[in-house]
C-alpha positions, -999 to 999 in steps of 0.1 A, spaced: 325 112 -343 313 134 -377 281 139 -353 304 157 -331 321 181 -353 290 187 -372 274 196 -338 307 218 -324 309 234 -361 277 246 -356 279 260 -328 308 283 -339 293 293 -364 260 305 -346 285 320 -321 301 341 -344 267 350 -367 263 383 -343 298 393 -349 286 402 -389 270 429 -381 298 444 -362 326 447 -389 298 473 -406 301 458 -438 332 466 -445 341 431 -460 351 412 -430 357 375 -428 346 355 -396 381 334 -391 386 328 -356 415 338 -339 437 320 -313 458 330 -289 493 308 -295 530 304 -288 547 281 -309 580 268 -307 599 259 -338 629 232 -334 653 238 -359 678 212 -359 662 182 -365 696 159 -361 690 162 -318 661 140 -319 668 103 -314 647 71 -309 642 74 -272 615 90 -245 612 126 -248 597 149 -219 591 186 -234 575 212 -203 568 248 -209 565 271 -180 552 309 -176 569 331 -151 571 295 -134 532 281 -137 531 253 -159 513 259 -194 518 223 -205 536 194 -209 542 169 -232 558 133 -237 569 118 -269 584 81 -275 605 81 -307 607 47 -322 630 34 -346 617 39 -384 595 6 -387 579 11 -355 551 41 -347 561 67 -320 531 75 -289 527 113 -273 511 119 -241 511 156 -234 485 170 -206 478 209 -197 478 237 -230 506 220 -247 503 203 -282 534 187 -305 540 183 -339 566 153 -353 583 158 -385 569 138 -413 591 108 -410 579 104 -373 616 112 -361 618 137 -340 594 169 -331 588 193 -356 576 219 -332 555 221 -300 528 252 -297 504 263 -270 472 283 -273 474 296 -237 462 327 -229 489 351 -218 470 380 -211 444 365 -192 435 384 -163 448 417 -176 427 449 -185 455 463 -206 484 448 -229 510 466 -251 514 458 -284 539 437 -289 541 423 -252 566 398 -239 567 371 -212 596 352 -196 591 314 -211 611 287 -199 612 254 -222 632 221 -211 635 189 -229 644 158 -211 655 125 -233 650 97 -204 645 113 -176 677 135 -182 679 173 -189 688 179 -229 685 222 -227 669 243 -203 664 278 -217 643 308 -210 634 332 -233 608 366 -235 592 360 -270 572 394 -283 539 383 -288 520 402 -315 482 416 -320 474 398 -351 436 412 -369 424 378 -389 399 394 -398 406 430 -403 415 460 -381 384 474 -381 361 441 -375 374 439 -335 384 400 -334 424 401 -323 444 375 -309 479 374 -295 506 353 -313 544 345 -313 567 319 -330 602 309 -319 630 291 -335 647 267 -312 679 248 -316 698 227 -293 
């Protein structure tokens, strides 16, 4: 397994070697830069010990899905999620913290404003049955990790959710 991220690690970094030259030496760092939507859930008391089915949806294509078992305290809770969807549980393992995506919004597009918004719908299910079904446009924005003048951008909005 260490094999593997050795390997992967360095193979970013000899991916992004040739970008050096093209901040022109004006101090730039070589972070890399994803594209991301994440969704904060602010009220923590919603969650409860049961199964949890969390979709997100673009304009109606499917970015990701994900589904979470809660267990009681002593127990460990399991998380299934396929497509461009990720989650994060709170620390105590009792409900979700926050789920976040690093799907490309833009893709296919030769031109994007800055900021830009999409239509987003999110549902959560607890056992099969809809919790909240809400769309939203979040404004994603052009964020420069590594400076405005070294050329790496990314796309990037955060929500915060309550139901």
């Amino acid at each position: 397994m260490d094999s593997t991220y050795s390997v992967v690690g360095l193979a970013v970094l000899l991916m992004t070697f040739p970008l050096m030259g093209s901040c022109g030496g004006k101090g730039c760092t070589l972070q890399g830069c994803a594209y991301t939507l994440r969704i904060n859930f602010v009220r923590q008391s919603s969650w409860q010990a049961e199964t949890w089915d969390i979709v997100l949806e673009e304009s109606g294509t499917g970015v990701g899905s994900c589904t979470i078992e809660l267990q009681e305290p002593e127990s460990s809770s399991g998380t299934s999620c396929s497509g461009q969807l990720d989650v994060d549980e709170t620390a105590d393992g009792k409900g979700v913290a926050s789920v976040e995506t690093f799907y490309d919004f833009t893709e296919g597009e030769t031109s994007v404003d800055d900021p830009f918004s999409r239509t987003i719908t999110l549902s959560v299910r607890r056992n099969g049955k809809l919790v909240t079904e809400s769309t939203f446009e979040p404004n994603f924005e052009r964020r420069y990790v590594n400076g405005t003048h070294c050329g790496v951008t990314c796309w990037q909005a955060t929500v915060q959710y309550a139901f």
